[in-house]
C-alpha positions in Angstrom: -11.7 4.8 20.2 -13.0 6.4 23.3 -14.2 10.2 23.2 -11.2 12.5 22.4 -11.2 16.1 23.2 -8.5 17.9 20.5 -7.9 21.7 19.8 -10.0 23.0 17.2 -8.6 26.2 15.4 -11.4 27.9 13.9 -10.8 29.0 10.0 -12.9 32.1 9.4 -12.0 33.6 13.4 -8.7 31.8 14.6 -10.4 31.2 17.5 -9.1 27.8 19.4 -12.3 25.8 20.9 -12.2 22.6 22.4 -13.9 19.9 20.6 -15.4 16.3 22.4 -15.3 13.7 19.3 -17.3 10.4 20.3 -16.2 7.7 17.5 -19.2 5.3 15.9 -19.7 2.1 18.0 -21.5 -0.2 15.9 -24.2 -2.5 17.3 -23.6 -5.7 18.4 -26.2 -7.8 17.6 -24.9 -11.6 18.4 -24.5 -13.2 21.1 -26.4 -13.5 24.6 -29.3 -11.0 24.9 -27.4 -9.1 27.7 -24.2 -8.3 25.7 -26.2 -6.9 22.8 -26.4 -3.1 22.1 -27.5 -0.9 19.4 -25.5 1.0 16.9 -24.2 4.6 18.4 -23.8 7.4 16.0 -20.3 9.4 16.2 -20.0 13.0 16.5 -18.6 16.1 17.7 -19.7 19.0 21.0 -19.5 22.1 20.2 -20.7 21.3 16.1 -19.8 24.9 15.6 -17.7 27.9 16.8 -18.7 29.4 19.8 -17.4 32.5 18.2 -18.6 33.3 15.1 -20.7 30.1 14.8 -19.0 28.5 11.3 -19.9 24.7 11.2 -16.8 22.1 12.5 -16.0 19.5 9.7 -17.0 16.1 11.4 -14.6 14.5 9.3 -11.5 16.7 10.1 -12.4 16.4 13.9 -12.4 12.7 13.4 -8.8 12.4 11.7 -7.4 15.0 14.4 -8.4 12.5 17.0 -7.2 9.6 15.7 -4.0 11.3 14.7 -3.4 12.7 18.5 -4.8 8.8 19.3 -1.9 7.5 17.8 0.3 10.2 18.6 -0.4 9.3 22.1 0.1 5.5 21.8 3.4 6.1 20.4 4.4 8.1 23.4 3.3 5.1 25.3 5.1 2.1 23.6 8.5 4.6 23.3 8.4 5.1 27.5 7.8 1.6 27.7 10.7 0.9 26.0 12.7 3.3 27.7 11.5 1.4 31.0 12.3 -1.8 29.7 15.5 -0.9 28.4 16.5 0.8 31.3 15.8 -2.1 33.7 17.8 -4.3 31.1 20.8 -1.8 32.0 
């Protein structure tokens, strides 16, 4: 997963923020020297409300983006269909 920016709706202000989650990439440690890479720990920008400065759940952020991940993939593979379908015609 590549960073996803979602809608975060604060729960103590109601205030929407926009939220940058970066997923874990794990280190690759096989292999040619050049194609190695260390681990790269996941997280989120802002980590708290810019309005009344309440902490964002990590793990809620995380399941946001991969839920509006796969919404979006979906969307994909049903316009390619359409496309395909459509040419067929």
């Amino acid at each position: 997963m590549k960073p996803t920016t979602i809608t975060w709706t604060c729960p103590h202000c109601e205030r929407d923020t926009a939220v940058t989650v970066h997923p874990y990439v794990p280190a690759r440690v096989s292999g040619p020297p050049e194609d190695c890479y260390p681990a790269q720990s996941g997280g989120i920008y802002p980590a708290h409300c810019a309005n009344c400065d309440a902490s964002i759940d990590v793990g809620t952020a995380l399941e946001q983006a991969n839920e509006q991940e796969a919404d979006a993939l979906a969307a994909r593979a049903d316009e390619e269909c359409d496309r395909r379908r459509d040419e067929g015609a």
